[in-house]
MIVOTI-807480 format. One record per residue (C-alpha): residue in one letter; x, y, z. Coordinates in steps of 0.02 Angstrom, whole numbers, plus 50000, padded with zeros to 5 digits. Example, Ala and Ser with C-alpha at 12.3 -4.5 7.8 and 13.67 -1.06 7.14 Angstrom:
2
a506154977550390;s506844994750357;
***
This chain:
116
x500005000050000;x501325011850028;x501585009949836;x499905014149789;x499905031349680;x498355039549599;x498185038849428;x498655052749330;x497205062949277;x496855059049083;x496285075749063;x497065092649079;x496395104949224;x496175119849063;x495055104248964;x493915100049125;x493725118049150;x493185121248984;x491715105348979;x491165111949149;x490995130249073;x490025120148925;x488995111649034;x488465126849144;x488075137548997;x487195122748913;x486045120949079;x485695141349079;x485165140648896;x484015128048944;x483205139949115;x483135151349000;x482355142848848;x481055137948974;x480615155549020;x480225161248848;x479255146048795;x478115148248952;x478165168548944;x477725165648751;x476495153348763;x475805156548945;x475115143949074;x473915134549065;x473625125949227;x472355136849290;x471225132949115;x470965117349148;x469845120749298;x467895126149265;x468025146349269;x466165147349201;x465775155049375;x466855168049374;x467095180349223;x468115198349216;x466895204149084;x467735222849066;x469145232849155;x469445250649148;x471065260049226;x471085274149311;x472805277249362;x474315267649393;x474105252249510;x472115256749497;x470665249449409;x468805245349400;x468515228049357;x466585223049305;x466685202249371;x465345190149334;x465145178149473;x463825164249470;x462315175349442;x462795189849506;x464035205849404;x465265213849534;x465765230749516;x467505231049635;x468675244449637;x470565236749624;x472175244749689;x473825237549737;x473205234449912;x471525229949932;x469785225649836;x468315234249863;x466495229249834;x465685244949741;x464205239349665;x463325222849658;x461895215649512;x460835202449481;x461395197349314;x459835186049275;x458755198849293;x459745208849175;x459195213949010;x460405221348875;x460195236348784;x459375231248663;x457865222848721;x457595236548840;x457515246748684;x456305235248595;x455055237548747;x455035254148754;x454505254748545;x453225240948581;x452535252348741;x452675268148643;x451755261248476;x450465254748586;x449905269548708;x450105280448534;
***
């Protein structure tokens, strides 16, 4: 045992260096590969749940960090008032009670031609 040497490394110190560098820059290009494809193409976990129920149907800003945000949950369309701290509750709707624009307007002929 007293003879026993290690084997001379095969490789020189400047070669290992260089696959490690290789490998470490082929690992990053990978991260970072990964990051585009799922900034480019988004994710898609959350679609795979039923988001019937809940619905942003229209957003307006009003500032920075600030925004109204018209929600449809279950039956019901949520006005709430959005800033970077807190949500608030501003106005609240029956939405199967309510009637679009348009048949509102058709009433109103039908009552009007009628009473005329």
């Amino acid at each position: 045992m007293a003879n026993a040497t290690l084997a001379a490394p095969s490789m020189s110190l400047g070669l290992i260096g260089f696959k490690m560098a290789g490998a470490l820059f082929f690992l990053l290009a990978l991260i970072f590969l990964g990051f585009y494809l799922l900034k480019k193409f988004g994710y898609k976990g959350l679609s795979r749940r039923n988001t019937k129920e809940l619905e942003i149907i229209s957003q307006m800003g009003l500032g920075p960090k600030k925004s109204l945000l018209v929600v449809r949950f279950l039956n019901k369309k949520l006005l709430l008032g959005v800033t970077e701290t807190q949500v608030n509750l501003l106005s609240e709707v029956e939405a199967d009670r309510e009637q679009n624009f348009q048949q509102l307007l058709e009433e109103e002929k039908k009552h009007h031609s009628s009473t005329s």
